[in-house]
N, C-alpha and C positions, 0 to 999 in steps of 0.2 A: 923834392922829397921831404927835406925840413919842415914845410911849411904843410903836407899832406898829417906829419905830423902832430902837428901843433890842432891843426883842424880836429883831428882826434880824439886829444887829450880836451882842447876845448868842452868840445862834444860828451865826452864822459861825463866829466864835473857838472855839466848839465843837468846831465838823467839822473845824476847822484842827488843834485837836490833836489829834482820833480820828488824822487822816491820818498826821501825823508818826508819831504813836504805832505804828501799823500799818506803817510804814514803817522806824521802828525795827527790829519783829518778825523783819521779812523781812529786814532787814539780818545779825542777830544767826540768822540760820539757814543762811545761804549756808557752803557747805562744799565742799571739795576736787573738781575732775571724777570720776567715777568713773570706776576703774583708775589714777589720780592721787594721790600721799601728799606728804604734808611730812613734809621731813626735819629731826627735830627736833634739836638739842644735842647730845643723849645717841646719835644717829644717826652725826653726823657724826664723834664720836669715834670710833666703829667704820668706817666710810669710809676716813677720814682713816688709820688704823692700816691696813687693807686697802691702800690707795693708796700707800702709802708702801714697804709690802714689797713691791709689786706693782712698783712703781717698781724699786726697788733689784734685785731679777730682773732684768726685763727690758731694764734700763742695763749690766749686766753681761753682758748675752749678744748685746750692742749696738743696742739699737735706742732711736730716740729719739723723742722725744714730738712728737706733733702731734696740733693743734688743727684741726676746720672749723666753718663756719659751722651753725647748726642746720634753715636753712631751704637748698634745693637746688631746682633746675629739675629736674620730675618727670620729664623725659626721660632724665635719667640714671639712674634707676632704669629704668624702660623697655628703655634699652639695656641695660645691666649685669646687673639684678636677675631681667631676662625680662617678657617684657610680658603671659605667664600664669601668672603665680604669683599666689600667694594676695597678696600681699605687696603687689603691684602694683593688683591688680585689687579688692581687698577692705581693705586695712589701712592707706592712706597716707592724712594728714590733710591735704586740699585747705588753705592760703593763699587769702584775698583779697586781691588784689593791686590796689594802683591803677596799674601798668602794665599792660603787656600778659606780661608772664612766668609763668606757669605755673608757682607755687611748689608745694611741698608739705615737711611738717617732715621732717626724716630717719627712713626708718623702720629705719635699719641705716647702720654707718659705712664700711663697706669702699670703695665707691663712691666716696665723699666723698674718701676718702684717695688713689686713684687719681686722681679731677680734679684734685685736689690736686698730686699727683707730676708731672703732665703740664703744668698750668699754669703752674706755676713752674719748667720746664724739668730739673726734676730726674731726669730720663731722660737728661739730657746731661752729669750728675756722673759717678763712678767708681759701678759696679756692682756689686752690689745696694746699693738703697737702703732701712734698715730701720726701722720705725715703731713705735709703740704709742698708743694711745690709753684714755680711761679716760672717757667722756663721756654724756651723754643720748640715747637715741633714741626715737622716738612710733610706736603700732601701734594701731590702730583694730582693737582684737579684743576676746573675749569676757574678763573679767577673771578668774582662776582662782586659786588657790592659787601662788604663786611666779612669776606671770605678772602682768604688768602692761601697760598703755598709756604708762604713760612710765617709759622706765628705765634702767640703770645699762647700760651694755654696755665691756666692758673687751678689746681685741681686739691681735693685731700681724699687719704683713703685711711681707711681705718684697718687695720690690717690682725688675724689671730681672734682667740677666745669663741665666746658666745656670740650669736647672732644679737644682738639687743638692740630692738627698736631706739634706744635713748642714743646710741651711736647715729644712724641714717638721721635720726629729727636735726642731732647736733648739726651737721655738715648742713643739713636746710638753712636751719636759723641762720646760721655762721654766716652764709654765701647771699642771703635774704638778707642781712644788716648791712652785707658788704655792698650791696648793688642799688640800696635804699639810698645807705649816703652820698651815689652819685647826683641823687636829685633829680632822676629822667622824668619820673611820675611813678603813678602808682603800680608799686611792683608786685605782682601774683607771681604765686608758685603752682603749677600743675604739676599733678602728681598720678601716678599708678602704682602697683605694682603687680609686678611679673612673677611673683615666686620661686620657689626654690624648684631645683632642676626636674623633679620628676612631675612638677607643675606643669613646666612648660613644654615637658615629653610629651603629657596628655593633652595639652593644649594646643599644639603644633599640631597633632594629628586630625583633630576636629576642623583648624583653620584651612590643614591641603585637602580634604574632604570637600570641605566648602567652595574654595577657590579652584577646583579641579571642576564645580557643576556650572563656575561661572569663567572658565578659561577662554573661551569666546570673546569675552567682555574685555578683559584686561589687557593692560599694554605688554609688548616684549620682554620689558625687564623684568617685573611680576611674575610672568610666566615663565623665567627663568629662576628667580627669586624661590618660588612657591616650591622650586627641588633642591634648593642649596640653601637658602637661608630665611624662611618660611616664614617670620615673625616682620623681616623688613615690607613685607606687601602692605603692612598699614601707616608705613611712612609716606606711600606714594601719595606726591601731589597732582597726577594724570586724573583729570575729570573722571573718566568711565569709571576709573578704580577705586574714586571719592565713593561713587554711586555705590560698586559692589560692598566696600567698604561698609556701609551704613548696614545691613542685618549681617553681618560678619560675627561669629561668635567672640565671645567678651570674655577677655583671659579672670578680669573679678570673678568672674563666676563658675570659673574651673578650679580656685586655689582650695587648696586643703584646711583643714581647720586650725592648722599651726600657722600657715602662713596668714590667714584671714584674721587671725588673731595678731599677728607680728605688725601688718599693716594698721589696724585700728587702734595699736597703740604710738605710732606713731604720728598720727592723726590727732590723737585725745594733746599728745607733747606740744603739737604745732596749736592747737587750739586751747591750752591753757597759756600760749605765749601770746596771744591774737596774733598768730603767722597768718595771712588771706590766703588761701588756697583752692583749689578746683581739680576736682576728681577728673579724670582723661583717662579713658577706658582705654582707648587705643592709643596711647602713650607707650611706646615700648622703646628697646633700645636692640639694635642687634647685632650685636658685639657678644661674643660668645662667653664672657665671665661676669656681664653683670648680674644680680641677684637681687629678687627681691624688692624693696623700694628704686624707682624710676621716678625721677622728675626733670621738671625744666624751669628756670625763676625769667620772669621778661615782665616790658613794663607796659601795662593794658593800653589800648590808645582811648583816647579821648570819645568817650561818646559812647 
């Protein structure tokens, strides 16, 4: 019986250390989320050099830094972001919460900056009040080439007062020196605008008119698009919907004469700066609070 023993204990210590052993394995395999990177050393040295010119811009043309928290009550995306966007409805990363609040991580900081401005009564400073940020945000999407789930987003808003063209040119120029000095090549700026809300009221309803004669035509998403969030069907890159696309009515030529006026003076700022620019009819953006000028700055390809 001693020795049945001993067999035993042997036998244990064994499995004890298969276990550790296998447990090691799995330890030594764990790797990054997917759409998730570390940023290594040699990373941050590039960061750091971007951040810093990025800085020195946009402190210069006055706006100053702020920070928000990474996690937000999902309502205020809801309100702010549209409660049918992709964004909202597909791409934010739920919190478990041991309250009862309703977190989810930031999937975009604009929002953030705004609760921000409001909660701290900074609508009750002198007008406008102007930001920048340079922070993290999280998006539950498909991971791609140059697209990721968690990422750098570098943004400014101008926040109170009057609408004034000299604000939206600012943020161009600023963002147009910042992306020159990487040296990619030749950087344009596309530009539209979308106007203010009872613009785009009148405007929306001419685009589901249209797209309702050619719903045949369009892909799935669009045809779901075209009753929740009307303005995204000219983002799509589905061939058919390039084609419907092309006689689509043209938000320039639904704006009002304030807003037509608000646009071409910020046009005249970008061209007495020689900013290179290109008008993009269907350039829109559709996120439920932008206003007004829309653009994109990228750098032309060759040829």
């Amino acid at each position: 019986m001693s020795k049945e023993k001993k067999r035993v204990n042997i036998s244990a210590k064994k499995s004890t250390k298969k276990v550790e052993v296998t447990s090691l394995r799995k330890k030594i395999t764990f790797q990054s989320p997917r759409g998730m990177h570390d940023i290594l050393p040699g990373d941050w040295q590039i960061l750091a050099k971007f951040y810093n010119r990025a800085t020195e811009i946009l402190e210069f043309y006055g706006f100053s830094r702020i920070e928000t928290p990474i996690a937000e009550e999902r309502d205020l995306f809801v309100r702010t972001v549209g409660e049918h966007t992709d964004m909202v409805e597909k791409q934010m990363y739920p919190l478990k919460s041991k309250g009862r609040e309703d977190l989810v991580l930031r999937p975009e900081i604009t929002a953030p900056v705004v609760r921000s401005y409001l909660e701290h009564g900074m609508h009750r400073l002198p007008q406008p009040q102007k930001f920048y940020y340079f922070s993290q945000a999280f998006r539950y999407e498909k991971p791609q080439a140059g697209r990721f789930r968690q990422f750098w987003q570098i943004g400014a808003e101008t926040l109170g007062g009057e609408s004034d063209p000299i604000h939206d040119a600012q943020i161009i120029i600023a963002f147009y020196k910042l992306i020159e000095d990487l040296k990619l090549g030749n950087v344009v700026v596309g530009i539209n605008s979308i106007g203010g809300a009872n613009d785009r009221q009148n405007y929306k309803k001419k685009l589901v008119d249209y797209y309702r004669k050619h719903s045949k035509e369009i892909c799935k998403d669009c045809a779901r698009r075209i009753k929740t969030n009307p303005l995204r069907v000219l983002d799509c890159k589905v061939k058919g919907c390039q084609v419907v696309k092309e006689d689509a009515p043209i938000i320039l030529d639904n704006l009002s004469s304030i807003s037509k006026a608000h646009f071409k003076q910020v046009l005249e700022f970008l061209d007495e700066l020689s900013i290179p620019y290109i008008l993009k009819p269907n350039l829109v953006r559709g996120l439920d609070y932008y206003n007004r000028t829309v653009f994109e700055i990228y750098v032309a390809e060759e040829g």
